[in-house]
N, C-alpha and C positions, 0 to 999 in steps of 0.2 A: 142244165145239162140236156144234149140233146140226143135223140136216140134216131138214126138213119140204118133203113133197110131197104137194100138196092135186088132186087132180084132179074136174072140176067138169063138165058137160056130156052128151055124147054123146044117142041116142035116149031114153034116161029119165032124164037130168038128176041123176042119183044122183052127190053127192059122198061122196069118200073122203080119211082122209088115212093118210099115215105118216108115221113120223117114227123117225130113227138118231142117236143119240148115238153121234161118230165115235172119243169120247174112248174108249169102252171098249171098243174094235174091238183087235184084232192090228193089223191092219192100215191103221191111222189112216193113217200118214204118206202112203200111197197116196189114201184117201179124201181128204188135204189136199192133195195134188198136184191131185186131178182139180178140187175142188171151186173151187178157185182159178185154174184155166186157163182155168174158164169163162167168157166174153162177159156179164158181170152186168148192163152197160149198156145191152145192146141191146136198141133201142126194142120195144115188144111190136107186133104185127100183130093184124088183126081176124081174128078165127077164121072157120073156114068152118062152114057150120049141122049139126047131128049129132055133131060133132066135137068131142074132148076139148079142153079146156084145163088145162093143170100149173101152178099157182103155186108155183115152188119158193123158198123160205126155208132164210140160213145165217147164222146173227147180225145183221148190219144189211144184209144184201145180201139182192135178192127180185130173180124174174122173172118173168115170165105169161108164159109159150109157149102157142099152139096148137100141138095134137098136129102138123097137118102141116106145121110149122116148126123142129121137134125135128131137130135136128142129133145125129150119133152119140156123141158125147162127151153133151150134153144125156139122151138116150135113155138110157146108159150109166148116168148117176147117177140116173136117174129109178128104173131096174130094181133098182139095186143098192139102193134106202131101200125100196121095195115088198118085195125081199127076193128077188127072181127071181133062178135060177140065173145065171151069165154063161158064155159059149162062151170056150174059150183062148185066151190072145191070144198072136198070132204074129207 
């Protein structure tokens, strides 16, 4: 399963993507926890101007969030396919 995050916007409009194959993680089964508790249906909003937007992709599910729509769970997976350390969870 693979997880793609496309980020597109902001003041130079420069896109980027990533992308994590969850299969070959240690740690899959957590990646399929989070990845599946997510809100996949929720309607997208219009972005505000400067500002990122994520299209995240996981097999046949996709979302467009604007950055300042990003909920923590959202931000959470977004950090973890860019590759960003994570703080402990308590």
């Amino acid at each position: 399963m693979k997880v793609t995050v496309t980020r597109h916007g902001g003041f130079a409009g420069i896109t980027r993507t990533w992308t994590v194959d969850i299969d070959d993680l240690p740690d899959a089964a957590q990646w399929r926890k989070l990845v599946d508790s997510l809100p996949w249906d929720s309607p997208a909003s219009a972005p505000q101007p400067d500002r990122f937007v994520y299209n995240v992709t996981c097999n046949q599910r996709r979302a467009v969030l604007p950055e300042e729509h990003l909920t923590d769970d959202w931000r959470r997976l977004i950090s973890l396919v860019q590759g960003e350390p994570q703080p402990p969870r308590r």
